[in-house]
N, C-alpha and C positions, 0 to 999 in steps of 0.2 A: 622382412622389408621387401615392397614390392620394385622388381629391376624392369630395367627395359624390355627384356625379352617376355615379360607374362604378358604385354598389351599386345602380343600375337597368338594368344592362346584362344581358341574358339572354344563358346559355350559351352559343347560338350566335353573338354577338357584336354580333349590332341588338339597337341601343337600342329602347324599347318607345315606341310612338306616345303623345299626349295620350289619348287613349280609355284606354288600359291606365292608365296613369298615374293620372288620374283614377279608375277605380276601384279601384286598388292602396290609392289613399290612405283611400276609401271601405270599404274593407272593414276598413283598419287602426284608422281612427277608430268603427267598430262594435265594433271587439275590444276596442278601450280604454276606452267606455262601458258596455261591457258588464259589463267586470272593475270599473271601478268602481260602478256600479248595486249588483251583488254584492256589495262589499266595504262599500257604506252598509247594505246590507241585514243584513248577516252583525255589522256596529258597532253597529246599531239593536236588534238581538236580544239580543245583549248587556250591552248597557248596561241594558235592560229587567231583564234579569236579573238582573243586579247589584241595582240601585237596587229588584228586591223582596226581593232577601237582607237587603238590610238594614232593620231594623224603625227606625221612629223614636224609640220608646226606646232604642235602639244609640247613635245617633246624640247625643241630650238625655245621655247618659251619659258619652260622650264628651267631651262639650263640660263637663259638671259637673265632671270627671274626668280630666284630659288624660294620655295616656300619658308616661310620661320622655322627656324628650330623651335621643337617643345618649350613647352613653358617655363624658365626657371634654369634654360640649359646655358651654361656659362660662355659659351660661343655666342648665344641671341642678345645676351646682356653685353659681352663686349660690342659687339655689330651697332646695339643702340646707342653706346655710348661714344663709339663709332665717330655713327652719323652727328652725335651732339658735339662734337670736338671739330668737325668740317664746319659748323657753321659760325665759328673763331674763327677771328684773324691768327693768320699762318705763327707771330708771335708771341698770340695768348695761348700755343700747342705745346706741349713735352713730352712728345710719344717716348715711352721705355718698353722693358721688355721685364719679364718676373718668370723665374725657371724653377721649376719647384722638382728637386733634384731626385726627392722621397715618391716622384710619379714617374717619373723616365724608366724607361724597361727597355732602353738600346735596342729599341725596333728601326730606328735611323727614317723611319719616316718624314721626319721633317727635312735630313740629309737630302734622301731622294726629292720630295716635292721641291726644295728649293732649285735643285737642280732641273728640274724636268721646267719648272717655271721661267727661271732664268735665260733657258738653253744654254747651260754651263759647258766649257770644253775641257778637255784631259788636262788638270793639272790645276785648274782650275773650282773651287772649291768654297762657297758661302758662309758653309754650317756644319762642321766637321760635329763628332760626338766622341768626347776624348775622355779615355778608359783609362783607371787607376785601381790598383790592386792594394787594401787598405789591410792593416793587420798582419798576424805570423801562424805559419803554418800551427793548429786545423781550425783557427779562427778564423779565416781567412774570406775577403768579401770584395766586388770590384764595387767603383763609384764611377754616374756614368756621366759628362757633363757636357752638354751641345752647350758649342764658340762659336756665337753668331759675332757681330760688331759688337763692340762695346758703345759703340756711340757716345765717345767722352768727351763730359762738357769741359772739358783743357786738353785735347788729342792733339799726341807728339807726333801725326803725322802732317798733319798741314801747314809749322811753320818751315820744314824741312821740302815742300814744295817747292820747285824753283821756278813754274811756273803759276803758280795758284789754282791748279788744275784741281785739289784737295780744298775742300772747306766746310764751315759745319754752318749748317742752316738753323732761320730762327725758330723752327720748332725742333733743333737737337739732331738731327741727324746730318752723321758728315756723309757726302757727296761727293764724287768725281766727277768733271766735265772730261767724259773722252774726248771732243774735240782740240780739249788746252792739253790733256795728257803728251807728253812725250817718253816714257815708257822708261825712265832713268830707276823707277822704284826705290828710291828712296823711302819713300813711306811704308813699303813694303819690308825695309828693314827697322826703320824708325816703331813701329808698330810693336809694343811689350804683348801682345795677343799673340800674335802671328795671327791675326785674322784676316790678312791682305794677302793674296796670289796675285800673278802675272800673269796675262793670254798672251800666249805664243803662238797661238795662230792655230794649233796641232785640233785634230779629226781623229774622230777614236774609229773611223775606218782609213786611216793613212795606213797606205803597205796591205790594205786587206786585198780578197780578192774581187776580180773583173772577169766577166766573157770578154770573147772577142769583139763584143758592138759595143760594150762599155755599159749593157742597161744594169748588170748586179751591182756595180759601182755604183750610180747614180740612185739606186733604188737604197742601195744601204746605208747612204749620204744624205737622204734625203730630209731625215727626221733631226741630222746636226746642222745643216741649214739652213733650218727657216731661221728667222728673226725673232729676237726676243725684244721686247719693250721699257726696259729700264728707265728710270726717270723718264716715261709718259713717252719716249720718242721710240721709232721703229728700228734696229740694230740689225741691218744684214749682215748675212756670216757665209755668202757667196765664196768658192773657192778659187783662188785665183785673184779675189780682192786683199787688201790688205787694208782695209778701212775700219774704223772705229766699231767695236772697240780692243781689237787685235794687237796685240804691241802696248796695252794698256794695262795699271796697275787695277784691278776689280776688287770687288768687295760686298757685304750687306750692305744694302740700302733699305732695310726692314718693310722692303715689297712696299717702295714709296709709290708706281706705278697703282698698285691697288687700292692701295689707302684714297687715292685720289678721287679714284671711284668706289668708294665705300664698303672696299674689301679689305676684311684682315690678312695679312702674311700668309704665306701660303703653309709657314712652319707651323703658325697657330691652326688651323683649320684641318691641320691632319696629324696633328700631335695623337696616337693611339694612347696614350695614358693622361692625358688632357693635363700636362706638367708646363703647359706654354701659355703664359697669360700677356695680354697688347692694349696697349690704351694711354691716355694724356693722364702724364701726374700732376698736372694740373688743376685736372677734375677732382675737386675733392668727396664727389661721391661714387667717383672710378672703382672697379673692382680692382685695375693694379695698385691706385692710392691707397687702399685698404691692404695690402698686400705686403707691400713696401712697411707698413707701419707692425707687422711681427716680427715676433725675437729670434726667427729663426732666419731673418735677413739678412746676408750678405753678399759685398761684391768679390771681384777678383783684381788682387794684387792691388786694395785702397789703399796702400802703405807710399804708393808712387806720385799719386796726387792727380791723377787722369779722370776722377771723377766717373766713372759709367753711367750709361745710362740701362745697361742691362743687369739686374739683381737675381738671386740665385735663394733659393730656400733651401738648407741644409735640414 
């Protein structure tokens, strides 16, 4: 069998001394730097290129504007069915939610984006992914299950409001008015989910560190913030304010903000195993209406009588 060491044997049959060797490998390792040198230089001109074809209005236009998804891709068909549900009156809508439990692979992507959407604060929390270990040792399997709202058409949190700050709207989703909130949380106990937290006001850079001008502070504080836009209004979270919605009971509101303008939840649009389906059950030729109607349907804890609006595919 021929080994590595005969591809150094010259024709006439000696093998080449260390000297030759040595620089065989030397000239090979020139050729190799060379061609890559070249080939950064050749990706660098390029890319230059590119990145000046396109202007930053391309770009801003893009992002305002997103092209379709491919054709047949389960994202473009909810989007269409979407925009066909806005163009109902708000109490001909039933947006639900459909989790199909056999696609989740506990990448918590939708955790994260609802947060980053929301501008969520410490302790605070929309869409947990809650892990269960099913089976006995070496059978042994976890189950993984994102607890967004349940959006239930009889929710035991809104009669236990004492101000009506809680209520459920007529296309199904319950709502808070942080302005009526006064921070008692009731509902936050009332709630068989636990899908309700509290804002306590806290900053995941509270206690961190400052120079002496104060710009590491402000610079690390910067991105908790800004404003988020919940039910279509602007939410400062200014420190030093204690304004709405700080001191208040929070919750999904199934990215009503979006929907309004013709965007899906921010859970559905970054679900990495596409296990998040959005739409009026209404529709009877909805992809979630269809959804809802297999046997591998169901809710959480129907035994109570809360009705959900979010269904789960086992």
């Amino acid at each position: 069998m021929q080994t590595a060491t005969n591809l150094t044997i010259h024709e006439s049959g000696q093998r080449p001394d260390a000297d030759e060797q040595a620089s065989g490998r030397r000239d090979f390792m020139g050729r190799a730097l060379a061609a890559a040198g070249g080939a950064a230089a050749f990706m660098a001109a390029y890319s230059t290129g590119l990145a000046g074809e396109i202007r930053r209005t391309e770009v801003s236009g893009l992002l305002d504007d997103p092209d379709a998804f491919a054709d047949g891709n389960q994202l473009e068909r909810m989007r269409a069915e979407l925009d066909r549900a806005l163009k109902k009156p708000v109490e001909q809508r039933k947006w639900i939610m459909v989790i199909d439990l056999q696609k989740c692979i506990n990448c918590k992507a939708c955790t994260v984006s609802c947060n980053a959407e929301n501008n969520l604060p410490p302790g605070v929390v929309y869409r947990p992914v809650v892990e269960k270990e099913l089976g006995e040792y070496p059978n042994v399997r976890k189950r993984f299950t994102p607890r967004p709202c349940m959006h239930c058409d009889d929710p035991p949190c809104t009669p236990v409001c004492p101000v009506e700050a809680t209520y459920k709207r007529p296309d199904g989703i319950v709502a808070v008015d942080y302005d009526k909130c006064i921070g008692c949380r009731y509902c936050v106990t009332a709630c068989p989910y636990n899908a309700r937290t509290a804002d306590f006001g806290a900053y995941y850079t509270d206690g961190g560190p400052t120079s002496t001008d104060g710009l590491v502070g402000e610079a690390a504080s910067a991105y908790e913030t800004r404003p988020n836009f919940e039910y279509g209004k602007e939410w400062a979270r200014a420190k030093g304010s204690h304004g709405s919605p700080k001191g208040n009971a929070r919750k999904c509101q199934f990215c009503l903000h979006r929907l309004e303008n013709h965007m899906l939840p921010a859970c559905v649009t970054t679900c990495l195993g596409g296990a998040t389906y959005f739409g009026d059950f209404k529709d009877t030729e909805s992809l979630v209406h269809e959804l809802v109607g297999s046997s591998r349907m169901t809710r959480l804890m129907e035994e109570i009588g809360t009705e959900p609006s979010v269904f789960y595919l086992v």
